[in-house]
C-alpha atoms as one frame of an Amber mdcrd trajectory, in Angstrom:
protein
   0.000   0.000   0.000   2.923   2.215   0.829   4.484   1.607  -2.406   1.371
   2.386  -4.881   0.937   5.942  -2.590   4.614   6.596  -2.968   4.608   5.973
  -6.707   0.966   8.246  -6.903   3.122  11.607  -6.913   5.155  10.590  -9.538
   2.500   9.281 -11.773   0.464  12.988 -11.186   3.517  14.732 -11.742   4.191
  13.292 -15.424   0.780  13.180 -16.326   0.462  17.052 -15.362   4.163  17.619
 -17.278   2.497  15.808 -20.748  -0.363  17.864 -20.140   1.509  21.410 -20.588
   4.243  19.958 -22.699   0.690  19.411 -25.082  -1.492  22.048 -24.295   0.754
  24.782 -24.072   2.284  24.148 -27.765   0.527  22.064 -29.276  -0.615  25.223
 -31.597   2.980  25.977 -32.501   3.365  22.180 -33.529  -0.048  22.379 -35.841
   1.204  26.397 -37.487   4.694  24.743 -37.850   3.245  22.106 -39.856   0.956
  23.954 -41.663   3.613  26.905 -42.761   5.378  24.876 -44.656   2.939  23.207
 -46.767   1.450  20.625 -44.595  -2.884  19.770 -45.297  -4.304  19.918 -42.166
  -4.615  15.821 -42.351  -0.675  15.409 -42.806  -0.220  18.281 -40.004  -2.734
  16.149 -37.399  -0.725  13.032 -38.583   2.722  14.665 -37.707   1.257  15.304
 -34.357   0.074  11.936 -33.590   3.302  10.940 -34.764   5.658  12.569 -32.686
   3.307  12.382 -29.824   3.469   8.524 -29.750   7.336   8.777 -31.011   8.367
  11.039 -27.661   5.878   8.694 -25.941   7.336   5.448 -26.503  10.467   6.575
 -26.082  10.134   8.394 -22.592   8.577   4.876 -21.247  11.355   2.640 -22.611
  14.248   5.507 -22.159  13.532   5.878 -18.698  12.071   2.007 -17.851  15.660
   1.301 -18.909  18.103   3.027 -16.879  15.649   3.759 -13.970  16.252   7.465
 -14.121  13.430  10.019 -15.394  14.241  10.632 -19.372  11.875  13.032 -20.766
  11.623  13.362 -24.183  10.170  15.808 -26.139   8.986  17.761 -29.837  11.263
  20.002 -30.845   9.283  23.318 -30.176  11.955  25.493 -31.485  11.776  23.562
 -34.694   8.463  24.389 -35.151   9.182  27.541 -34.367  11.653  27.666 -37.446
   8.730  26.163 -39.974   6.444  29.290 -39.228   9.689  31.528 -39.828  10.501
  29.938 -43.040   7.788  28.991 -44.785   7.175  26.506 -47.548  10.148  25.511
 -49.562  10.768  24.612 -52.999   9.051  20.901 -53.015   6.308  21.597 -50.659
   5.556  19.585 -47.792   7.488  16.472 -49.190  10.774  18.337 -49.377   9.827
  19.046 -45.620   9.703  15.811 -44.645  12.925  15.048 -46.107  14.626  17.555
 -44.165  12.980  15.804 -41.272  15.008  12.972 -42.289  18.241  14.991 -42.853
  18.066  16.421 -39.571  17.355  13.178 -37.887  20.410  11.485 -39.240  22.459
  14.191 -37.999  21.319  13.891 -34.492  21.988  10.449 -34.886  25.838  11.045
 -36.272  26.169  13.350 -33.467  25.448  10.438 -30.794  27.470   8.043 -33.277
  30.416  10.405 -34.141  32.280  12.175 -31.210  34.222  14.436 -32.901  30.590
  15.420 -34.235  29.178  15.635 -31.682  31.899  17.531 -30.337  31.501  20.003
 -33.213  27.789  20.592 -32.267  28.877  21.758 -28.838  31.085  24.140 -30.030
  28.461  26.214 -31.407  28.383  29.134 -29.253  25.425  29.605 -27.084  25.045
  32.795 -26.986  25.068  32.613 -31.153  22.514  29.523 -30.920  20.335  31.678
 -28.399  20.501  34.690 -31.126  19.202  33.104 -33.478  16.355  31.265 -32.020
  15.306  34.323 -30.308  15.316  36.341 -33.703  12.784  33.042 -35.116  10.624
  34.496 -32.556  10.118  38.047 -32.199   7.712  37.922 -34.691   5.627  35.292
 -33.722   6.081  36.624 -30.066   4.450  39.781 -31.178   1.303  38.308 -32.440
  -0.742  38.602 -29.269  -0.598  42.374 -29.500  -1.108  42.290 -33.016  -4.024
  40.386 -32.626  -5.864  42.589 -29.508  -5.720  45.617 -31.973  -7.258  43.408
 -34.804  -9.900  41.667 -32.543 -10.407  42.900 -29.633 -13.246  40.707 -28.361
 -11.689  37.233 -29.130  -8.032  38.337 -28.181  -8.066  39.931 -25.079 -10.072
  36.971 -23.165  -6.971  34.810 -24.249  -4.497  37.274 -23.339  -6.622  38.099
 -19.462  -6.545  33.960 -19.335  -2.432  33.950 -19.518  -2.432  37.098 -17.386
  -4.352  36.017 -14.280  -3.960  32.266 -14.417   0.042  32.944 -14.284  -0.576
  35.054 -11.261  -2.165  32.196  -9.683  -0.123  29.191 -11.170   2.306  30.289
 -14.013   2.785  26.817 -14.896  -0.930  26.920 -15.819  -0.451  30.253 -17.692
  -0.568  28.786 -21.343  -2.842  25.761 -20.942  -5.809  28.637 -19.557  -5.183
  30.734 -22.405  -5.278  27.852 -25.046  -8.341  26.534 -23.047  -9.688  29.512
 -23.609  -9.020  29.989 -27.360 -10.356  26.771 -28.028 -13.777  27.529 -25.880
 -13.986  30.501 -28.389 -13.193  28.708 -31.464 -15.997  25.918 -30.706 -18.064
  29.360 -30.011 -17.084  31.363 -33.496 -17.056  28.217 -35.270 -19.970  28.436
 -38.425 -22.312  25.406 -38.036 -21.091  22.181 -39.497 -17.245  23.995 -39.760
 -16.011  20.573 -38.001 -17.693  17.412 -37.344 -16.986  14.243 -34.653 -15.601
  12.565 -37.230 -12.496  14.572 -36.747 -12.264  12.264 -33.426 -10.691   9.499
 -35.305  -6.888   9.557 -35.810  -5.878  10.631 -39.485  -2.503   8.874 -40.095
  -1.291  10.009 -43.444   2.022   9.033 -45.359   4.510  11.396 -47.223   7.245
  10.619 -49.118  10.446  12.554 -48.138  11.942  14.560 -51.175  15.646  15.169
 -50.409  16.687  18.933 -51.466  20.078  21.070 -51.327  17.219  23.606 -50.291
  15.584  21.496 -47.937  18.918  20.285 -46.231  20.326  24.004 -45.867  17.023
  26.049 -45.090  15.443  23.764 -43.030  17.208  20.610 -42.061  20.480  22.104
 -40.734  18.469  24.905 -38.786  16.303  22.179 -37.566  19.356  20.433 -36.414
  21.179  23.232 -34.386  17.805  25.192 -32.612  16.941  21.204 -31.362  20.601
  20.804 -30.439  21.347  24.260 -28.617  17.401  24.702 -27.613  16.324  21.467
 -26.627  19.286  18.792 -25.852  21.990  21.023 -24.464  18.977  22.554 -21.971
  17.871  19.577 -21.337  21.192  17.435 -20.651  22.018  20.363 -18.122  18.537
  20.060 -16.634  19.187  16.423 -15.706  22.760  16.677 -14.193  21.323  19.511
 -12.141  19.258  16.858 -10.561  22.013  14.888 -10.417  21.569  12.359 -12.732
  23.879  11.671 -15.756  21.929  10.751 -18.807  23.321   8.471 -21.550  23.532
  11.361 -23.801  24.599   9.348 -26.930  22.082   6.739 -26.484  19.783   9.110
 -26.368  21.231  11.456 -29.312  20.589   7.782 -31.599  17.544   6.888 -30.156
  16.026   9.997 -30.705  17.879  10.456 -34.274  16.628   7.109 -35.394  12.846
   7.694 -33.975  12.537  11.123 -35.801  13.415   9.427 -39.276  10.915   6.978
 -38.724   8.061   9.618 -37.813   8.968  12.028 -40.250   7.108  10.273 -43.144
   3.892  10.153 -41.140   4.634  14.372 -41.084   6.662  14.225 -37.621   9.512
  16.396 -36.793  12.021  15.939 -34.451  11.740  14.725 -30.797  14.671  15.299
 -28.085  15.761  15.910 -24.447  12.891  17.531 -22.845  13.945  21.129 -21.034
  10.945  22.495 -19.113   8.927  19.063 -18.616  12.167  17.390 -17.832  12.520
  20.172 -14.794   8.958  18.628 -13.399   9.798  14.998 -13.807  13.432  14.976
 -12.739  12.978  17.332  -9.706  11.779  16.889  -6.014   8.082  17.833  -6.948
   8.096  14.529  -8.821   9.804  12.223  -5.712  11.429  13.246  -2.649  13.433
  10.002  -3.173  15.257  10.677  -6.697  15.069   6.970  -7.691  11.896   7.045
  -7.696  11.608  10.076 -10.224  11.586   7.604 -13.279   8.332   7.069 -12.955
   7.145  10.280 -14.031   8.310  10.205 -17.221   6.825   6.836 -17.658   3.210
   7.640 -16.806   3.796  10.969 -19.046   4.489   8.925 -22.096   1.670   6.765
 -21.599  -0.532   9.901 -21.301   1.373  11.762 -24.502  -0.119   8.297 -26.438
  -3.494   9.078 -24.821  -3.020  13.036 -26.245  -1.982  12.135 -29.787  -5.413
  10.293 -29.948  -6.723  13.838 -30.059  -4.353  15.329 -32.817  -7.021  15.518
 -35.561  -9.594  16.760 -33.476  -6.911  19.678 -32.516  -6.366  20.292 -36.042
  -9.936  20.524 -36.711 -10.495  23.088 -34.585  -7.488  25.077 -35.828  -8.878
  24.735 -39.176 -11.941  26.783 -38.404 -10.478  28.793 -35.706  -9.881  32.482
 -36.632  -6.313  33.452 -37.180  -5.951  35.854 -34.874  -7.015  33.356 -31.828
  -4.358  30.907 -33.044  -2.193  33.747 -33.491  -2.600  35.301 -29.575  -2.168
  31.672 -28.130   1.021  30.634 -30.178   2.482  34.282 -29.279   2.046  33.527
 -25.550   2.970  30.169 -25.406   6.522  31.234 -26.981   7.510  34.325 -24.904
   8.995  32.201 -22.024  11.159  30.404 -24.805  11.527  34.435 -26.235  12.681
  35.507 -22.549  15.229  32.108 -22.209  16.775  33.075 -26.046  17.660  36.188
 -25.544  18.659  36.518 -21.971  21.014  33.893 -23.424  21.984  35.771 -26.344
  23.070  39.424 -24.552  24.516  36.671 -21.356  28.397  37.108 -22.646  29.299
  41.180 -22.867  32.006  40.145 -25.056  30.160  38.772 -27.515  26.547  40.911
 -27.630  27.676  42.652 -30.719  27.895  38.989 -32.619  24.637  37.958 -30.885
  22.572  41.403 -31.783  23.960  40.018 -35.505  22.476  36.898 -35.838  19.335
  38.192 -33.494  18.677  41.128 -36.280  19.449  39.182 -39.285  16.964  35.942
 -37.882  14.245  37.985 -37.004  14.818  40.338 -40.810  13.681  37.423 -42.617
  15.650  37.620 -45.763  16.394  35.148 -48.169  19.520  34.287 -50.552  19.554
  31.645 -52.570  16.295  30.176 -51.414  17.738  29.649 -47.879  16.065  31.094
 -44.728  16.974  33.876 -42.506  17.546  31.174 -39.651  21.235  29.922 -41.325
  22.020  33.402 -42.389  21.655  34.544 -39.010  24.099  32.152 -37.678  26.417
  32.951 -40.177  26.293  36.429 -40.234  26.844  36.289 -36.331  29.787  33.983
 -36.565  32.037  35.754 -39.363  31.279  39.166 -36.312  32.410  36.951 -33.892
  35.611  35.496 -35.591  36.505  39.246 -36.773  35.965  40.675 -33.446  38.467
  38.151 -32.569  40.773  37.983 -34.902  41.105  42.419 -34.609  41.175  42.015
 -30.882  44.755  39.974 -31.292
């Protein structure tokens, strides 16, 4: 008896860590999608499919090794769809670069002078960059109370007074409360229960130079410096040491297989991680695996609903969407570029790559993500180089 109430926290902590990892983003996922070139059948198909990919793998990661492995979408990633839009080869090109970027993820866990490479990014470049994907979509909930007033501001009041309350339940009130506006806006017969049933749709991946550099490499380093690195740090700070390659492949390998159902890539989870691998989950930290295993059996619960949620966002007006995705990303807009401006040395570089990310320009058919990056490194290297 002891044992099933000592395992009860746990089990309520991971279920309560899927439920905001889902309902706080779960727009961002769909709008990623969507942006570049997904139907709203593939887009509900990538979400079941990297719902039950980050599912599976949380139970069997953390089953494993006994410790609480969280793994999660790539949020950033998604992030980096609405930025850039759909690409020469539509949606299929897409996927491919979901492959792309899977296979690196898995050379980094397979190569170590790879992966070694990957950590020598510089953060503060990394958090530049993703911070620039975001200032406009961060701005959308302001955007949207001077468009419409009356189905904005209830969102935006939800997020306000909720977070006073509980910020943890900041985003999940003010998506709760698009969607009760959405069901109330929607026209008669706009979406039917037989959006209930899963769609499960299959793509073939196109492999493009434009795909690999505009999206796939992007992909690659946000989900590296945004979602891994965070997340690796958030488990030793709860003083557990993760099998960081085993997880690099697993993941790798699990994102290639989704990606032709429409998934993206899945990874070390950052904020949910924080819930499942901390003392709110277990006093006693062996114990803490648990979490992550009841919150991957509840993510496969959640991805049941994945065409239903893109139902709704089908009919829902823009700006609703627009307000809920804005608010959902300006904890991950606060993280980026307290990150970015963190090194005095090296602001000048970061203020590059912020600027030039958030411009959105376009050579060459590649995004203002990669041009960022650059343009921030080549500052960096000449600030050096004249410094000497």
């Amino acid at each position: 008896m002891g044992r099933t109430v000592g395992l009860t926290q746990p089990i309520v902590a991971g279920i309560i860590a899927s439920f905001v990892g889902f309902a706080g983003v779960f727009t961002v996922v769909l709008q990623g999608f969507l942006a570049v070139g997904a139907t709203p059948a593939q887009a509900a198909s990538g979400l079941l499919a990297i719902c039950f990919a980050q599912g599976i793998l949380s139970i069997l990661l953390s089953w494993r090794y006994r410790i609480p492995l969280s793994i999660a979408w790539s949020t950033p990633g998604s992030v980096l769809f609405a930025a850039t839009g759909i690409i020469e080869g539509g949606f299929p090109a897409a996927v491919g670069a979901f492959v792309l970027a899977g296979a690196l993820i898995v050379a980094a866990g397979l190569i170590k002078p790879f992966g070694r490479l990957v950590s020598s990014i510089p953060t503060v470049l990394a958090s530049a960059m993703l911070a620039g994907i975001l200032l406009g979509l961060c701005l959308a909930p302001a955007k949207a109370v001077g468009l419409e007033p009356a189905l904005a501001i209830p969102v935006v009041l939800a997020w306000a007074f909720v977070g006073r309350i509980r910020k943890i339940w900041a985003v999940p009130a003010a998506v709760v409360t698009a969607v009760a506006l959405i069901i109330w806006t929607a026209p008669t017969g706009g979406w039917s229960i037989d959006h209930m049933t899963p769609d499960i749709t299959f793509v073939w991946p196109v492999f493009t130079l434009q795909g690999l550099v505009s999206l796939a490499i992007p992909l690659f380093i946000v989900t590296m410096a945004s979602q891994n690195l965070p997340g690796i740090a958030v488990m030793k700070a709860n003083g557990y040491e993760p099998p960081v390659q085993i997880v690099f492949v697993s993941t790798g390998i699990a994102s290639i297989l989704a990606a032709p159902f429409g998934g993206h890539t899945i990874n070390f989870a950052a904020i949910t991680a924080a819930m499942c691998a901390g003392p709110d989950a277990h006093p006693d930290p062996a114990r803490r695996w648990v979490a992550p295993v009841a919150g991957g059996l509840f993510y496969l619960v959640l991805g049941l609903g994945a065409t239903l949620a893109a139902a709704l966002l089908a009919v829902a007006p823009p700006v609703l969407i627009q307000a809920a995705t804005g608010l959902a990303l300006l904890g991950a807009f606060a993280g980026a570029l307290a990150g970015a401006i963190s090194v005095p040395a090296h602001r000048d570089a970061a203020m590059v790559t912020f600027v030039t990310a958030a411009s959105g320009l376009s050579f060459f058919g590649i995004g203002a993500a990669f041009w960022g990056l650059i343009a921030g490194g080549a500052f960096m290297l000449l600030n050096r180089k004249w410094s000497r």
